[in-house]
DRENDO-1510 file (C-alpha; in Angstrom, 1 decimal, always signed):
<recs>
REC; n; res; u; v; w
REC; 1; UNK; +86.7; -21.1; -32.0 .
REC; 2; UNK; +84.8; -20.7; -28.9 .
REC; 3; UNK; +81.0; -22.1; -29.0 .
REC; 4; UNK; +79.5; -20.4; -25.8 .
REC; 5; UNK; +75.6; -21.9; -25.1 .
REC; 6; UNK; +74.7; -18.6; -23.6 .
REC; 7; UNK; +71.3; -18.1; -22.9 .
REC; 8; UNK; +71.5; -14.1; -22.2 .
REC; 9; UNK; +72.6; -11.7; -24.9 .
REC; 10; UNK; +74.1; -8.4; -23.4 .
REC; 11; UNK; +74.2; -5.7; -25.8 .
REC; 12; UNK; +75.5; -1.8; -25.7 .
REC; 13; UNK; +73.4; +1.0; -27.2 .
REC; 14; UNK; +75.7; +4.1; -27.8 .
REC; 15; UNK; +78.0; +3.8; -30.2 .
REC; 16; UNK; +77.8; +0.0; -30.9 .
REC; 17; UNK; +73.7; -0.2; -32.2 .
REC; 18; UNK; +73.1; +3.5; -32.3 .
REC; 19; UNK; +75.5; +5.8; -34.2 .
REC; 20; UNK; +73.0; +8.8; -34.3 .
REC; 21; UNK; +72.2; +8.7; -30.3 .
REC; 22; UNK; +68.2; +8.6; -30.9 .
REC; 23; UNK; +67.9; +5.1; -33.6 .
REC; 24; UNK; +69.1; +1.5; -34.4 .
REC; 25; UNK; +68.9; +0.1; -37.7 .
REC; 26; UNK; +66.3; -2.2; -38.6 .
REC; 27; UNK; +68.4; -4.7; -39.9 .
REC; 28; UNK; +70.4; -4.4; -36.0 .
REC; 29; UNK; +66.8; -4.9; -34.5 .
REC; 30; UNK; +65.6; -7.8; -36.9 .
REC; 31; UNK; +69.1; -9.4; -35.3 .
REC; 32; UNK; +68.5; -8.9; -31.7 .
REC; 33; UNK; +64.5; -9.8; -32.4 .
REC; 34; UNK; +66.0; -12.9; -33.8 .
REC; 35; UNK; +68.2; -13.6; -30.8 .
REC; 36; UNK; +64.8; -13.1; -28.5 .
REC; 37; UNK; +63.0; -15.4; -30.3 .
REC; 38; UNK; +65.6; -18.2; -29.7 .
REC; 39; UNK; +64.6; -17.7; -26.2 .
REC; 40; UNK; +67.4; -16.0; -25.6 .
REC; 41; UNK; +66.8; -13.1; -22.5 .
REC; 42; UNK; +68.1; -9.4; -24.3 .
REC; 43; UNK; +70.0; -7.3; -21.6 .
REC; 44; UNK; +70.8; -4.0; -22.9 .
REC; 45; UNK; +73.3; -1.8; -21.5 .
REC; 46; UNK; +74.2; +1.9; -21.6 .
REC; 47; UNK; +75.4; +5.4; -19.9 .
REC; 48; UNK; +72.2; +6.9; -20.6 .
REC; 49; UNK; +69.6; +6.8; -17.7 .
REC; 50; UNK; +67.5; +4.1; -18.6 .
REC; 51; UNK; +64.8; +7.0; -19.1 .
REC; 52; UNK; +66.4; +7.8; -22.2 .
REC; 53; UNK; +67.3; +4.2; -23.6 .
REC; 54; UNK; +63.6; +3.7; -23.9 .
REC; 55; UNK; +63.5; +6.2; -27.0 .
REC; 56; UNK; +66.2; +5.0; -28.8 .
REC; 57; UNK; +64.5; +1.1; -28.4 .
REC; 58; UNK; +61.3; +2.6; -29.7 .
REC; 59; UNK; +59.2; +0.1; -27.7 .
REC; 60; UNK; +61.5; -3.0; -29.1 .
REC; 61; UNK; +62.2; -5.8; -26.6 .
REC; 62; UNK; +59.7; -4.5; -23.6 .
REC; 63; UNK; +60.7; -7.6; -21.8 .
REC; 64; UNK; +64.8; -6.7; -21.8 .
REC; 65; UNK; +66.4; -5.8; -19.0 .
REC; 66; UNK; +67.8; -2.3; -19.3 .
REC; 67; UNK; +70.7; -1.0; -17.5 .
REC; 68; UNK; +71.6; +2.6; -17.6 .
REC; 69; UNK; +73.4; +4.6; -15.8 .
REC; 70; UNK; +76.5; +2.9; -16.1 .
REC; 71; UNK; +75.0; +0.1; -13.8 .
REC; 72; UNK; +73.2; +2.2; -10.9 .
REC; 73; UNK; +69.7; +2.0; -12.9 .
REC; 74; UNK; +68.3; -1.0; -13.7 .
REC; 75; UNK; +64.6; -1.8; -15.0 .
REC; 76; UNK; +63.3; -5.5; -14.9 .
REC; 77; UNK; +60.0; -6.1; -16.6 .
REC; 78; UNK; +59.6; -2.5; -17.1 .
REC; 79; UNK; +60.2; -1.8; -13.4 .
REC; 80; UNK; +63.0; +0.5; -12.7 .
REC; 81; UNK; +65.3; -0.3; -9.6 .
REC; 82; UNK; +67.3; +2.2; -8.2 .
REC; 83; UNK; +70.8; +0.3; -8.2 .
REC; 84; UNK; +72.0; -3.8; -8.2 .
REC; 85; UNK; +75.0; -5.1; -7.7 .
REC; 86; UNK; +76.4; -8.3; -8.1 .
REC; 87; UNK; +76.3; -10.6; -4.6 .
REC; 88; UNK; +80.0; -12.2; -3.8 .
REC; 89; UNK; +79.4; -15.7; -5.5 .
REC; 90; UNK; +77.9; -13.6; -9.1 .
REC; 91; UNK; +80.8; -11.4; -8.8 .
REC; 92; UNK; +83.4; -14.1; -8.9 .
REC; 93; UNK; +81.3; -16.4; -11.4 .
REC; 94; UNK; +81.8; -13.2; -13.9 .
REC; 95; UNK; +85.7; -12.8; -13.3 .
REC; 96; UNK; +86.0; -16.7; -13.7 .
REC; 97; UNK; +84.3; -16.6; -17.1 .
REC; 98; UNK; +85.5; -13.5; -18.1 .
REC; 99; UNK; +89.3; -14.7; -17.4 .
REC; 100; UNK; +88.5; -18.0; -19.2 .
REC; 101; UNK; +86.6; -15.9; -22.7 .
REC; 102; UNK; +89.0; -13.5; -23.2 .
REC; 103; UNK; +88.1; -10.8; -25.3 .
REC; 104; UNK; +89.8; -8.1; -28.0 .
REC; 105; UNK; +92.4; -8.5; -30.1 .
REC; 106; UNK; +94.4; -10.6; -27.8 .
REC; 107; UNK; +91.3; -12.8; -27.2 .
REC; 108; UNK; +90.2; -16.0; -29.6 .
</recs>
């Protein structure tokens, strides 16, 4: 089993918390409100412009980062910026882990 210490929770709206493309369950939000106040930081992460995430959150979370778009939106503290991207040292931090946590149904 892996025990990752991760202090940012990154989750997807569409299709993984929202099955009706407009709600979340409140049992799905008493989980991530749970995970926020463990101090983790809530990133959430969707196709949808961020615009349109803010519905489906219903005012939940206002201090998450949203990223829409497919990455070219991003809003920090409620702030919309019009793209990021990940610097050259972030960039190869990510493949590192993501080559050393493996994930589906090959992954443990």
């Amino acid at each position: 089993m892996i025990n990752l210490h991760a202090r940012t929770v990154v989750f997807d709206i569409d299709g993984t918390l929202c099955f009706d493309g407009r709600t979340i369950d409140r049992r799905i939000l008493a989980a991530i409100d749970a995970c926020e106040r463990a101090g983790r930081r809530l990133v959430s992460a969707s196709a949808r412009p961020v615009r349109d995430v803010l519905p489906v959150l219903d005012g939940a979370f206002p201090a998450a980062t949203l990223i829409g778009g497919n990455g070219s939106l991003v809003s920090v503290g409620g702030q919309v910026r019009a793209r990021t991207a990940f610097d050259a040292a972030g960039f190869g931090a990510l493949m590192d882990a993501a080559a050393r946590h493996p994930a589906g149904p090959t992954g443990h």
